[in-house]
C-alpha angles and dihedrals in degrees: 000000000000106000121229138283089268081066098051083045083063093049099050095037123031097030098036111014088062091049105026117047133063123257109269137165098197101191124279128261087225098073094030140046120269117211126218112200112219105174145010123347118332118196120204124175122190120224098300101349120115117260120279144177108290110232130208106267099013108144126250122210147153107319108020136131126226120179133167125214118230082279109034129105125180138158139226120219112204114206094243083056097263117133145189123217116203110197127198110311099023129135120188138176132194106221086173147018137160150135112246118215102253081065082254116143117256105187125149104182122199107211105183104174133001137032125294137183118221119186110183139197133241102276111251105205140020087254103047120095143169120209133168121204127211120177093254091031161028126215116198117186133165095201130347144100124261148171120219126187125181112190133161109233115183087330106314126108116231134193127190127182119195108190114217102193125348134008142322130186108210126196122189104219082224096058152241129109134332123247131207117228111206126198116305092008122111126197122199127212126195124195111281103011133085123267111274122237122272119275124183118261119256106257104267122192112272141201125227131202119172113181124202121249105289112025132096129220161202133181116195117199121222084269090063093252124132144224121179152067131272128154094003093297117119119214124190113172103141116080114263089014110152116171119191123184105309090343126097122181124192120201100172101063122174120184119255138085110312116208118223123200119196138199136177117211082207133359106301108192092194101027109181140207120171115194116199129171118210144193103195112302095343115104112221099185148319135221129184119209109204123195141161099231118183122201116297091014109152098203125189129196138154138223131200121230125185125180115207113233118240089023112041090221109155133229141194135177111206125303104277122247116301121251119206089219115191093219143023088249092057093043084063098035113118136223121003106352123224096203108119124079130025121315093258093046097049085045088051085049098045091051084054091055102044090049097048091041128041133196090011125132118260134161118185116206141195126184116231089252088055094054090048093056093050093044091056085055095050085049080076096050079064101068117126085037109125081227121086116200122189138163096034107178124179121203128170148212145134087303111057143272109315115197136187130185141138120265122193135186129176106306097353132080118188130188108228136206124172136164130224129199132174146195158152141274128161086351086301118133105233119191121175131162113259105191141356135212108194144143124222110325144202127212103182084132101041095102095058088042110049089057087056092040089052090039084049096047099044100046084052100051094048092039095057115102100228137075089228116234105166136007112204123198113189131169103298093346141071143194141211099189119176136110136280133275 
């Protein structure tokens, strides 16, 4: 039986990554974005190089490229904690990014087509900005939430910008002067013609959390995006998604089955999270979740949302049955979740299943303690390689697998970093290196070992069960999420 992905890490990276490849430093996500790809094909090209599959965790800076397909939706991480959602159609380009030094936020973003979703920090420093670019317009904030949509209609190019929370200042590239969009207004500029003034939206049906004192949550929509608060992080990936204090609030709502993850900051005997769906200021329904949660629980649930066509009045049943899940990645997992057991044993499940059951939604995970255990196993299948490697550890976060060990070979002994992302295209599971960290190296013994490492790659993306849709790093977790096949 073939052994995990851990194993096939161990053969990439520690016995190829440290020979074959050249040194390299890549650029660090901590002065960049990282993209997380949700849906669909995702495109990214960096500074000259020809477009390419965007991966889970590659990192984003000045003078790339990031582009979904009609079907594609990915998200940019800024380093401050600010991100950008592209959703399906969208084409954008980083003219700029840096870290100021007083550790503020300096990003200009070119969007040239499609819809996307900023939610931006409050601004650090004086210096520090954040401004979107569209062709008819630029949009500068220190600190709000927008919508901005480029289309073509009969020839002329349109922006409109629709302003969530705060504040946006809007100026049209023909002239004229700027105009301020406040919470809940929108402006619109044509090509050619000055920014109009700011309207109010039309009322749009809304979602409703509200946690009790204590817990933490997110709430993930039926596209994978987030919207909610654990651990003192904030996430707002889902369009018009504000989140004060224990209260998120969803204003892009689509129908389908919503994922809630749930933390206590200490043991909470009558935890509490009440769901409503609203229409202005009509309330369509509300449902409580209730849940004994202890100190460190990760809890999952689901809630149905329907949405009634010709009225947009929204429905919901009840909050589904609670599950007691091991990591983040395995809270957002979808369909049915490979995460008990061993590695080997969860792999050997997940091949039943998809054999028994076609065309069904599965993800398999493995905590990064789980990887580096494996791959101190793998490190034994090596022997006889002129190439010794000690010490692998495997740690994980939005951007990749990050891995350290010790090489050495002959009279040289290197210490060793790399980073791994991964990815989908056409429901095939793509993995490359992203950076290196390396001192002098040899490479006597790459000849005999590119052949194993692409051997290795390729039997494991066609062996693996699922027609990939999305690979999901998270902090200390990762998952590989599809449907059988």
């Amino acid at each position: 039986m073939k052994r995990p992905l851990a194993i096939l890490l161990v053969v990439i990276v520690a016995a190829g990554v440290f020979l074959y490849y050249p040194r390299a430093t890549g650029t660090s996500a901590a002065n960049a974005a990282t993209i997380a790809v949700f849906k669909g094909d995702v495109d990214s090209q960096h500074g000259s190089a020809a477009f390419e599959p965007a991966l889970d965790g590659d990192v984003i800076a000045a003078g790339d490229v990031v582009r979904a397909n009609s079907t594609g939706r990915a998200v940019l991480s800024f380093f401050d904690g600010s991100s950008l959602t592209l959703e399906p159609g969208a084409l954008v380009k980083v003219n700029a990014l840096a870290r100021t030094a007083g550790d503020g936020l300096q990003v200009d973003l070119e969007q040239v087509i499609g819809t996307t979703w900023a939610s931006v920090e409050k601004l650090k420093t004086p210096d520090s900005k954040f401004q979107l670019k569209t062709p008819t317009s630029t949009a500068v904030v220190r600190g709000t939430s927008f919508v901005t949509t480029v289309e073509v209609v009969n020839g002329q190019t349109i922006t409109t910008i629709r302003t969530a929370e705060g504040e946006v200042v809007v100026q049209a590239v023909s002239g004229g002067p700027p105009v301020t969009v406040g919470a809940n207004q929108q402006t619109q500029v044509t090509q050619n013609a000055p920014a109009s003034p700011p309207v109010d939206q039309p009322p749009t049906p809304r979602l409703r959390f509200t946690g009790t004192a204590g817990i933490g949550f997110v709430v993930s929509d039926p596209r994978g995006l987030s919207c909610g608060s654990t651990g003192g992080a904030t996430t707002r990936q889902i369009p018009r998604c504000i989140v004060t204090g224990g209260v998120a609030e969803i204003g892009d709502v689509v129908a389908g089955t919503y994922t809630m993850v749930l933390t206590a900051a200490q043991a909470a005997p009558n935890a509490q999270v009440q769901a409503e769906g609203f229409r202005g200021q009509t309330r369509d329904f509300g449902v409580t979740f209730t849940r004994t949660l202890a100190l460190g629980d990760l809890v999952r649930t689901s809630l149905p949302i329907t949405i009634a066509a010709g009225t947009s009045v929204l429905g919901s049943s009840a909050f589904g049955a609670a599950e007691l899940v091991t990591s983040v990645c395995g809270a957002e997992a979808v369909g049915r979740v490979f995460s008990a057991g061993t590695l080997v044993q969860r792999e050997t499940a997940l091949r039943a299943f998809a054999l028994a059951s076609k065309g069904q939604a599965a993800s398999f995970v493995a905590l990064a303690t789980e990887l580096t255990a494996e791959a101190d196993s793998g490190l034994r299948q090596l022997r006889g390689s002129p190439v010794t490697v000690t010490g692998m550890a495997i740690t994980a976060d939005n951007a990749g697998l990050h891995l350290t060990a010790t090489a050495v070979a002959g009279p040289i002994t290197v210490p060793a970093k790399s980073d791994i992302i991964a990815g989908a295209s056409g429901g095939t599971l793509l993995m490359k290196v992203r950076a290196l960290d390396l001192g002098p190296v040899l490479a006597p013994v790459k000849d005999q070992l590119i052949g194993a490492i692409e051997r290795s790659l390729n039997d494991f993306a066609a062996s693996l069960p699922l027609a990939v849709d999305r690979v999901t790093f998270r902090r200390s977790c990762m998952a590989i999420s599809g449907t059988t096949r």
